[in-house]
C-alpha positions as CSV (number, residue, x, y, z in Angstrom):
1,X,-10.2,38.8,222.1
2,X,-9.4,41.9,223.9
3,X,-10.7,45.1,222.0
4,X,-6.8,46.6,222.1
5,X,-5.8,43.4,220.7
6,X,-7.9,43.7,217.8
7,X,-6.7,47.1,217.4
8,X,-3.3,46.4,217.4
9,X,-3.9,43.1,215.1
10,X,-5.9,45.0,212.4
11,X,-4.4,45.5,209.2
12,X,-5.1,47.0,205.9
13,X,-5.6,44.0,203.6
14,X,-5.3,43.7,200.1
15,X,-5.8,40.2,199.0
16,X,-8.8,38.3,199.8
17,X,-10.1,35.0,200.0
18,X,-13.1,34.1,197.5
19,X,-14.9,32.5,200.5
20,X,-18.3,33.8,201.0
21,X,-18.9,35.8,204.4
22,X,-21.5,33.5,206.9
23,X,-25.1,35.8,207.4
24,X,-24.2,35.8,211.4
25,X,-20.9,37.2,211.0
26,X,-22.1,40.4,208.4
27,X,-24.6,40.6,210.9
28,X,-22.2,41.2,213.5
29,X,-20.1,43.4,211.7
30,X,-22.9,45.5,210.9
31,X,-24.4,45.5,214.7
32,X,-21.0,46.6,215.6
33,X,-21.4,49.9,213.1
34,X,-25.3,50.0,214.1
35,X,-24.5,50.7,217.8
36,X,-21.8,53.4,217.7
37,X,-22.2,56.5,219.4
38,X,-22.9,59.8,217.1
39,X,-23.8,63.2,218.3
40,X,-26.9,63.6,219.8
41,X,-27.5,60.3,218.7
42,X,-28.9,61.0,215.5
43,X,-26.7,58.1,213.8
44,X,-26.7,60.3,210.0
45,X,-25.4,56.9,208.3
46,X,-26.3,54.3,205.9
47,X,-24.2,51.7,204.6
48,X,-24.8,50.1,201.1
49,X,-22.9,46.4,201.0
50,X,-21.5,45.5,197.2
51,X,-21.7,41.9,196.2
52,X,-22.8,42.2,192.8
53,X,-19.4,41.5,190.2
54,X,-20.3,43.7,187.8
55,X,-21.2,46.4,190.7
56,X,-17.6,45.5,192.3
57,X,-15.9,46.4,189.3
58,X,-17.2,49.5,188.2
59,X,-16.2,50.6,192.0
60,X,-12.4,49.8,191.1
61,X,-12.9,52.4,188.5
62,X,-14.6,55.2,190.6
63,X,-11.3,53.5,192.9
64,X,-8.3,54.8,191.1
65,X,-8.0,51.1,189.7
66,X,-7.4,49.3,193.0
67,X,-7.9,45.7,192.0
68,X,-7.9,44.3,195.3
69,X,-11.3,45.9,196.1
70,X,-13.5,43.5,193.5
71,X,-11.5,40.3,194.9
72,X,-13.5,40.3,198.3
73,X,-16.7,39.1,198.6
74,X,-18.1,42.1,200.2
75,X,-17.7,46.1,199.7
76,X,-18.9,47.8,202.0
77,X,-19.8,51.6,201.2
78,X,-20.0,54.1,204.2
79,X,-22.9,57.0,203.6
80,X,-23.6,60.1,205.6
81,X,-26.3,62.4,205.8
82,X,-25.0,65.9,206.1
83,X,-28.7,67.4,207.1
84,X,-29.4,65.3,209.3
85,X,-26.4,65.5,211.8
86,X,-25.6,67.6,215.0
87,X,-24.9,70.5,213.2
88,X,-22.8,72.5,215.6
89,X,-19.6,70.1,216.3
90,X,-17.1,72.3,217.7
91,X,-19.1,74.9,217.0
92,X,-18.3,75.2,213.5
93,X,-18.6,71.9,211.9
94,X,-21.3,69.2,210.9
95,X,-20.9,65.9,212.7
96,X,-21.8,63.9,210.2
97,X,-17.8,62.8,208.7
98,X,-16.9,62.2,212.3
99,X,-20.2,59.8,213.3
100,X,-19.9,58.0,209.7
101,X,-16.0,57.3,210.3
102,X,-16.5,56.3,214.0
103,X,-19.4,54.0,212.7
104,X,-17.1,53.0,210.0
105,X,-14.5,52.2,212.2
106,X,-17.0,50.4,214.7
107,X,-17.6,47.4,211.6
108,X,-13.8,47.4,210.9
109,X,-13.0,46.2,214.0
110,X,-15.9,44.0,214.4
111,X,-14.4,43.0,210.9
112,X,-11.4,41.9,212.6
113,X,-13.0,40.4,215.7
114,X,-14.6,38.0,213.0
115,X,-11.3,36.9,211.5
116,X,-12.2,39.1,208.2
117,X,-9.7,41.5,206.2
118,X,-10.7,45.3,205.5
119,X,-8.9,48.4,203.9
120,X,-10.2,51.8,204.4
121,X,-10.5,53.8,201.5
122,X,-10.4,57.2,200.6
123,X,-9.4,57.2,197.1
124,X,-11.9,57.5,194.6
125,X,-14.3,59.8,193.2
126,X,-17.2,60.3,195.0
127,X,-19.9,61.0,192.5
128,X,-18.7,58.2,190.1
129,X,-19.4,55.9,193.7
130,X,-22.7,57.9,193.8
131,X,-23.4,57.2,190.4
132,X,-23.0,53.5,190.5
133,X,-24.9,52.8,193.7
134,X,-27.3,55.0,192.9
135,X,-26.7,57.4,196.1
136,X,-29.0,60.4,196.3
137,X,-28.4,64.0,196.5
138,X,-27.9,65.0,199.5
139,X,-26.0,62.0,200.9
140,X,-22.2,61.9,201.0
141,X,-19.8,58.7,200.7
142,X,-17.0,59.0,203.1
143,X,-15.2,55.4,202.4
144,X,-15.1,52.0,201.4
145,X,-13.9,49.1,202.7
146,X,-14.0,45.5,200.9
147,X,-14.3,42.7,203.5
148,X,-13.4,39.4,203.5
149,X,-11.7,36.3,204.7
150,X,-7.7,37.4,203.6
151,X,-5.3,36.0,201.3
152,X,-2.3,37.6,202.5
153,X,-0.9,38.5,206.4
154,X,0.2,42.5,206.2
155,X,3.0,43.1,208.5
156,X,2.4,46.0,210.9
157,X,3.7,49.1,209.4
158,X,5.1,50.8,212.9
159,X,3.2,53.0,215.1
160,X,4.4,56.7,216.5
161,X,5.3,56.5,220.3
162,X,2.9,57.8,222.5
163,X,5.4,61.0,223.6
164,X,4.9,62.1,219.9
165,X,1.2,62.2,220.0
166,X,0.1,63.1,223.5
167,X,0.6,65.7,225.9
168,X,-0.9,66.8,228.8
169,X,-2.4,69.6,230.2
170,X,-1.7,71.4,227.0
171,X,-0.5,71.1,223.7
């Protein structure tokens, strides 16, 4: 498949298959992560994969009580390392939230590539996540994503047009 193809197919899913996820494919949809650029290539990520039940549900909580999350086999929890990251993005920024998200993004679409469902997210409270998963200080969770085979076909939710988000030459 096409990589813009995959983008265009990918949708946030929310019901998920009990089917287990083969060893070759999570390994393929963590290569895709592994080898995504960062800046200076200092790759300030680590990603902690849930199977565990009881593990999945306490992340619902530290979730905002989305369900959905514990019904895929997999959670996948993104991790960044804020001192240990270019540290001069932009000139005023750490890269570390960018690097984790492209990285992030990287095993999403792998995700998809593998016939697997994901949904980023944002919402929940990051030191309950910490807390559960036992994330030290010093390390940041940026998102979660449960993955899985889905139970459900999302219908695309429409796109801006490309005159409303580019321009040329200036903004």
């Amino acid at each position: 498949m096409s990589i813009l193809k995959v983008i265009k197919e990918r949708r946030s899913v929310r019901r998920y298959k009990a089917d287990p996820i083969p060893d070759d494919v999570l390994h393929r949809v963590l290569e895709a992560a592994q080898f995504s650029p960062s800046g200076k290539n200092l790759q300030p990520w680590k990603f902690i994969l849930v199977q565990d039940e009881s593990l999945k549900q306490r992340l619902v909580e530290a979730s905002f009580r989305q369900t959905f999350i514990a019904e895929a086999p997999v959670v996948a929890v993104a991790c960044g390392y804020p001192d240990r990251c270019y540290s001069r993005m932009g000139n005023y920024m750490k890269s570390w939230a960018v690097d984790v998200a492209i990285a992030f993004e990287h095993l999403i679409l792998q995700a998809q590539e593998e016939g697997l469902g994901t949904c980023w997210i944002g919402a929940f409270e990051e030191k309950d996540v910490k807390s559960i998963l036992d994330v030290p200080e010093g390390v940041r969770v940026l998102a979660l994503t449960p993955m899985g085979y889905p139970d459900e076909n999302p219908v695309s939710r429409g796109r801006k047009s490309l005159e409303d988000i580019v321009s040329y030459n200036s903004y």
